[in-house]
Wavefront OBJ file of the C-alpha trace (Angstrom):
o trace
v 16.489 16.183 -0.393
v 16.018 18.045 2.656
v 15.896 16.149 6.406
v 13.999 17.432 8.940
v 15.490 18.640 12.488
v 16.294 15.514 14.602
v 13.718 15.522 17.914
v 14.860 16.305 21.580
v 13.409 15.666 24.861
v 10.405 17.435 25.328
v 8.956 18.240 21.936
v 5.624 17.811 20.645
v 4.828 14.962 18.444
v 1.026 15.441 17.155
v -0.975 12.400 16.266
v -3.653 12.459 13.218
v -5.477 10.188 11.225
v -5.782 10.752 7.823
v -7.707 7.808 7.058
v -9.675 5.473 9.461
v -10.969 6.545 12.594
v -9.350 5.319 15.586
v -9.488 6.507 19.584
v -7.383 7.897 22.396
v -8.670 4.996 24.227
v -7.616 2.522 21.469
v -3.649 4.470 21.172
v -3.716 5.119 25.269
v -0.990 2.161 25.625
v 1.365 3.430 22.432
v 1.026 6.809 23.664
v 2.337 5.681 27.057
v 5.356 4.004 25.370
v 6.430 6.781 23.120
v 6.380 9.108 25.496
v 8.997 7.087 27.667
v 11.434 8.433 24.453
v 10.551 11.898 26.272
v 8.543 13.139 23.563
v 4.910 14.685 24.402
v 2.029 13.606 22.012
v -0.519 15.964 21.042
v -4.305 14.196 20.049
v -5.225 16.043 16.662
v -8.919 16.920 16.287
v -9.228 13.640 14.114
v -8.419 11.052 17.012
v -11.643 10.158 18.330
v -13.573 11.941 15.498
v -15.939 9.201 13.129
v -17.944 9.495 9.951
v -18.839 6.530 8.419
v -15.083 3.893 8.375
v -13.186 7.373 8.213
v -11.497 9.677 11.648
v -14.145 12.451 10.922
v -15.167 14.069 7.563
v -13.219 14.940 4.453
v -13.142 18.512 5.967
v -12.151 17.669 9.479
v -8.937 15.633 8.499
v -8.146 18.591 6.010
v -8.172 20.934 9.172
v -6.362 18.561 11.370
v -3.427 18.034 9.582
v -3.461 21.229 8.350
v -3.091 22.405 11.752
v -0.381 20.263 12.729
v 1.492 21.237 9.473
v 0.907 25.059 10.166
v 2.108 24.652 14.179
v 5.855 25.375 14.713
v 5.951 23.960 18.010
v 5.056 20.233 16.759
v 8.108 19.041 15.622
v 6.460 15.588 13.928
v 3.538 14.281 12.475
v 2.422 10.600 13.166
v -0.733 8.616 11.886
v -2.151 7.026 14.428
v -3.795 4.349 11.810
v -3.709 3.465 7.746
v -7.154 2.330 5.945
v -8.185 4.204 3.455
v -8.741 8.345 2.992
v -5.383 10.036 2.717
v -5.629 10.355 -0.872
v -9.510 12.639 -0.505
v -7.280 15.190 1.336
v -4.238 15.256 0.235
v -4.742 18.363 -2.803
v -6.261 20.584 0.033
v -3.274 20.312 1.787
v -1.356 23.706 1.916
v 2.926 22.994 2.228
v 3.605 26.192 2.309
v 4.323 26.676 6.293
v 5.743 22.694 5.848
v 8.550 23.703 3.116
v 9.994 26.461 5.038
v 10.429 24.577 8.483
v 9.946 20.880 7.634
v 9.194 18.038 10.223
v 9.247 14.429 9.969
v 5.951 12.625 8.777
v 5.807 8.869 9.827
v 3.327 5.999 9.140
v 3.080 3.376 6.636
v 0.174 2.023 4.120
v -2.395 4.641 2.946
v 0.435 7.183 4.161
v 2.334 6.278 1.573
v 0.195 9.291 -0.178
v 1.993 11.732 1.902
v 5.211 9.814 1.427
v 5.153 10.245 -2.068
v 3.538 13.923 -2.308
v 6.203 14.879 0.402
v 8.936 13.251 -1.809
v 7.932 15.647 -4.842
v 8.329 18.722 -2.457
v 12.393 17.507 -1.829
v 12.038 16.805 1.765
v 12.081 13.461 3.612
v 9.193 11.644 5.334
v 9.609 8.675 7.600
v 7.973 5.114 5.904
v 7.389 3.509 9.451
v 5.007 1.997 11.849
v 1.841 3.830 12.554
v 1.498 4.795 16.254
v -1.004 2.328 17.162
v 0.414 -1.213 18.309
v 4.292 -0.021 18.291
v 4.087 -1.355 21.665
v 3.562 -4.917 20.500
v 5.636 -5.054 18.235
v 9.334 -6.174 17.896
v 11.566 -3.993 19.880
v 13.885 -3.464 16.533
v 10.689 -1.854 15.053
v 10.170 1.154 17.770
v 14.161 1.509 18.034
v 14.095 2.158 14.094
v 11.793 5.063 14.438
v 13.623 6.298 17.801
v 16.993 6.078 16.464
v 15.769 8.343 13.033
v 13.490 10.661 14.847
v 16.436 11.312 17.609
v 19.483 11.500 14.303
v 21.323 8.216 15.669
v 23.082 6.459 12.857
v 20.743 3.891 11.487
v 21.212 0.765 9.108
v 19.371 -2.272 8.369
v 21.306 -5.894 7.792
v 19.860 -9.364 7.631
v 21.954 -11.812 7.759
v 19.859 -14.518 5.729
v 18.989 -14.502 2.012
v 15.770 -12.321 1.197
v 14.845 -14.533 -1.677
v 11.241 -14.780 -1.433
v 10.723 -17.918 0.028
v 9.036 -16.896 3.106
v 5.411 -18.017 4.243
v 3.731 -15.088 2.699
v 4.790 -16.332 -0.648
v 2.880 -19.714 -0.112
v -0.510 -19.364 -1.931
v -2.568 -22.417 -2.190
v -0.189 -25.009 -4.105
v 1.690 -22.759 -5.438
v 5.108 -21.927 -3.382
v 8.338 -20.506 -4.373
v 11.103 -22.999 -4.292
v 13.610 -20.993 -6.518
v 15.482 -17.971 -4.948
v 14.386 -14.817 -6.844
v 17.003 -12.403 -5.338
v 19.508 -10.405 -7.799
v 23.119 -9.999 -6.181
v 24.138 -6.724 -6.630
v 24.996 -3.445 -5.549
v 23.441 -0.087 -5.995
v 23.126 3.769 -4.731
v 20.269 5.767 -4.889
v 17.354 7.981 -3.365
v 14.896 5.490 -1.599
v 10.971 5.492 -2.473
v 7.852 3.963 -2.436
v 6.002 2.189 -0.266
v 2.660 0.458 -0.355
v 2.362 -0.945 -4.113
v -1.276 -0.331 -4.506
v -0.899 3.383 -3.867
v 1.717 3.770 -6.317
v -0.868 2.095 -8.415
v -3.372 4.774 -8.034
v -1.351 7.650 -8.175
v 0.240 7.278 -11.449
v -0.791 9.996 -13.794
v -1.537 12.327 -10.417
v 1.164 15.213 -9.599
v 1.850 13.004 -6.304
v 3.302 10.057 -8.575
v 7.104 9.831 -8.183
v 9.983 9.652 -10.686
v 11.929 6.132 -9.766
v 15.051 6.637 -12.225
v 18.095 5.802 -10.571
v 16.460 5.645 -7.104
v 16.179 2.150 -5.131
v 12.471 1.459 -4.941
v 10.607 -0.249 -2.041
v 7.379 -2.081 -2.104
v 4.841 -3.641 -0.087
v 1.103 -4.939 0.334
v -1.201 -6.671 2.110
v -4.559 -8.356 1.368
v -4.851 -8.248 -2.437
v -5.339 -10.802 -5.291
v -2.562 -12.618 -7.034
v -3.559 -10.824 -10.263
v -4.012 -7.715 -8.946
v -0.333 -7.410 -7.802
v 0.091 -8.863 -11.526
v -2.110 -5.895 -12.872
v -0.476 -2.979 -10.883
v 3.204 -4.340 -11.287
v 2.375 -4.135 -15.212
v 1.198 -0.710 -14.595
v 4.338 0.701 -12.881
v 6.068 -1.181 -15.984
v 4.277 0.367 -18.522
v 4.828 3.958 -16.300
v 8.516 3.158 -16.944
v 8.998 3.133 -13.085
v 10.707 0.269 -13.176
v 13.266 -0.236 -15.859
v 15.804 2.634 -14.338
v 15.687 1.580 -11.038
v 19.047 1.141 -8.838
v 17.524 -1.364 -6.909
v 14.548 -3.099 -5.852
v 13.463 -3.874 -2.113
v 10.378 -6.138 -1.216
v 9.166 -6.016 1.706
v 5.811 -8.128 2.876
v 3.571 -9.687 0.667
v 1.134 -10.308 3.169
v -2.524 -12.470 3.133
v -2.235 -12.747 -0.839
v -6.078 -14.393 -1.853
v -6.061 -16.433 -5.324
v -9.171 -17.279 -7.215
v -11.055 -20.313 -7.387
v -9.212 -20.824 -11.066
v -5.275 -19.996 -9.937
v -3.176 -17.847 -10.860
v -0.193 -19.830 -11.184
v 1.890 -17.621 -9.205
v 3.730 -16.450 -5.765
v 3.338 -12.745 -5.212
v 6.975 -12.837 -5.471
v 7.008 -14.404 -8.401
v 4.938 -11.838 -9.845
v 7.227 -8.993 -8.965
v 10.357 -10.878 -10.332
v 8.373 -11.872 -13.506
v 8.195 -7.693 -14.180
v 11.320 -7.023 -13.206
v 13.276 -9.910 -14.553
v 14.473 -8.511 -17.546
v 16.435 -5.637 -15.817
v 20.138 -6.101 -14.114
v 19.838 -3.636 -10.360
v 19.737 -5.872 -7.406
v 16.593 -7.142 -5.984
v 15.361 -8.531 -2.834
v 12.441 -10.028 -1.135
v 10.940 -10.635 2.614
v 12.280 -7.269 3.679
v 11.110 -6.520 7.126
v 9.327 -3.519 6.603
v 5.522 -3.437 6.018
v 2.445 -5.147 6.493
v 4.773 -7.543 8.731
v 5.571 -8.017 12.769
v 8.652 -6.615 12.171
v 7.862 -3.283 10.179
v 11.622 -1.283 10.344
v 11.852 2.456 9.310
v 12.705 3.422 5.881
v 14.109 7.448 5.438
v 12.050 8.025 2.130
v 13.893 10.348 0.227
v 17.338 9.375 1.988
v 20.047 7.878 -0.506
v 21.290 4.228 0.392
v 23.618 1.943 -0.617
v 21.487 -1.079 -0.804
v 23.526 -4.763 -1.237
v 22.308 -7.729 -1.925
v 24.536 -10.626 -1.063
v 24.585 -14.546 -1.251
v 23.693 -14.701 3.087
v 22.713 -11.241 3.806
v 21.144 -7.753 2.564
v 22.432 -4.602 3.649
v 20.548 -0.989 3.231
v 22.751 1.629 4.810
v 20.756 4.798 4.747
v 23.691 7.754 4.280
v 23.992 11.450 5.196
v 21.324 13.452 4.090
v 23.458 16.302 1.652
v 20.866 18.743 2.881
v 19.704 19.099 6.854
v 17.103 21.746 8.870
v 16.864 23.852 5.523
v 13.664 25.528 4.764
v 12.535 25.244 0.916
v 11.828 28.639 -0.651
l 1 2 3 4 5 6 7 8 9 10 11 12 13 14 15 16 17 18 19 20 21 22 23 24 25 26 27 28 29 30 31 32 33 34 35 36 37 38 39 40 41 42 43 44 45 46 47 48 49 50 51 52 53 54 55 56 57 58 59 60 61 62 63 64 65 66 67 68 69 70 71 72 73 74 75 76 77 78 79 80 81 82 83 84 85 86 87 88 89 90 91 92 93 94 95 96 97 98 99 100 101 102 103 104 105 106 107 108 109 110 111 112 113 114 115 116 117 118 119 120 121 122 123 124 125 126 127 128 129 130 131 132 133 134 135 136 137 138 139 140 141 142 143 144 145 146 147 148 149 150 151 152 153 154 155 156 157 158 159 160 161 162 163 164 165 166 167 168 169 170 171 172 173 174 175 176 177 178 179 180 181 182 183 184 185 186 187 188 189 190 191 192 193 194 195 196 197 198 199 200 201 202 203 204 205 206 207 208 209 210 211 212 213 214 215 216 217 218 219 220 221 222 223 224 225 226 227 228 229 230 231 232 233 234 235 236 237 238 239 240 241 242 243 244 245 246 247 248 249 250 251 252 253 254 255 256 257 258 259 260 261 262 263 264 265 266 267 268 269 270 271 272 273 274 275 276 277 278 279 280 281 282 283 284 285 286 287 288 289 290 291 292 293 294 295 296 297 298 299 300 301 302 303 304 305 306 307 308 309 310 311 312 313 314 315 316 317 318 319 320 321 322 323 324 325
């Protein structure tokens, strides 16, 4: 996988949406804190742009990010919001321009189109916080995207057992009081992102090959048998019986039905996934969460998963600042 050039003081980050429609007035505080990093932002033609829920039309977005692809003088790409829409542009995207000088892509959610389009083209994208609210939240969050936009070594450890046993796994009456977290060890290209993306893209040419890679997942606001549905579909795909590892990350505002499922989220996921030996574990903090950390998509990790902590150490890239041909 390729890594885009680190950032310096002074370049231009631009700022899209691919999805909903959002406002310089609305991003006017993040702005202000990014650019203490000494980057400049750059409003794309989609921030304060409407149609309907989405940041402008179909055609408009296209353009935008188009744009921002095609200009060598922005040196990163960040969605200002998630929602829904990336995936009615993404096959009128042109990489061309992209593959021979790439720059880092960052957001989270509905980007996780890009993320996983991106990943098929061999070059990195950044699984992080979209621009809006990084200023309220956690100040490990913003550091994680500083430290990998600016090339500072970067690692994640949490000292507590990610075992799925947090609040967001408490559904009704039904709670998880058993620790669903595999010890283990493994090494591998990290994926994914937001589970019911992955869900729709199977079958599309931006669908990714897991096998030996350590995937990530997350969601928010979704029915118990939904996740059940979509984590059967990535089974039947065969995305998840080669993994090297699995990392959960929030399962966040799960609804049940009036009849319930019977359940946790997290149970759900381990249910799929139980019959397989990598190392899995759950509450990640990255996601639909307060504390959303940066994840180098495309970046191999060694990912451990311990009795009192987890550890994802994201490693050298083995190809930097090279154009694809």
């Amino acid at each position: 996988m390729i890594s885009p050039p680190n950032l310096k003081k002074g370049d231009l980050v631009g700022i899209v949406s691919t999805a909903r429609r959002i406002t310089r007035k609305e991003l006017e505080t993040s702005k202000n804190f990014v650019e203490k990093w000494g980057i400049k932002i750059v409003w794309g033609k989609s921030i304060d742009a409407e149609e309907n829920q989405y940041a402008g039309s179909d055609a408009l977005r296209i353009a935008d990010f188009q744009e921002m692809l095609d200009n060598p003088e922005i040196k990163a790409i960040w969605c200002a919001k998630g929602g829904y829409g990336t995936v009615r542009i993404i096959d009128k995207l042109d990489f061309t321009a992209f593959k021979k000088s790439p720059k880092w892509i960052i957001g989270y959610s509905d980007v996780t189109v890009l993320h996983s389009h991106i990943h098929n083209l061999g070059v990195e994208t950044l699984h992080a916080q979209i621009l809006l609210g990084i200023e309220t939240k956690p100040k490990k969050t913003a550091e994680s995207i500083r430290k990998v936009l600016f090339g500072e070594a970067y690692s994640v450890l949490i000292e507590k057992p990610l075992c799925g046993k947090s609040p967001h796994s408490q559904i009704g009456s039904v709670k998880s009081t058993d620790s669903f977290a595999r010890l283990g060890m493994g090494k591998g290209e990290l994926v994914g992102g937001n589970l019911s993306i992955l869900y729709s893209l199977c079958g599309s040419n931006s669908a990714i090959n897991t096998d030996g890679k350590i995937l990530f997942i997350e969601d928010l606001d979704e029915y118990l048998y939904h996740i059940d549905r979509m984590m059967m579909n990535l089974k039947r795909n065969g995305m998840l019986s080669n993994l090297a590892g699995l990392i959960v990350g929030g399962m966040t505002e799960m609804h049940d039905n009036i009849i319930p499922f019977g359940k946790s989220a997290e149970e759900i996921v381990f249910d799929a996934v139980k019959e397989y030996d990598y190392p899995v574990c759950f509450d990640f903090p990255a996601g639909h969460l307060p504390d959303n950390r940066a994840l180098i998509m495309g970046r191999k990790v060694d990912f451990r998963v311990q009795s009192s902590k987890v550890y994802l150490q994201f490693l050298e890239s083995e190809i930097v600042n090279q154009s694809l041909q």
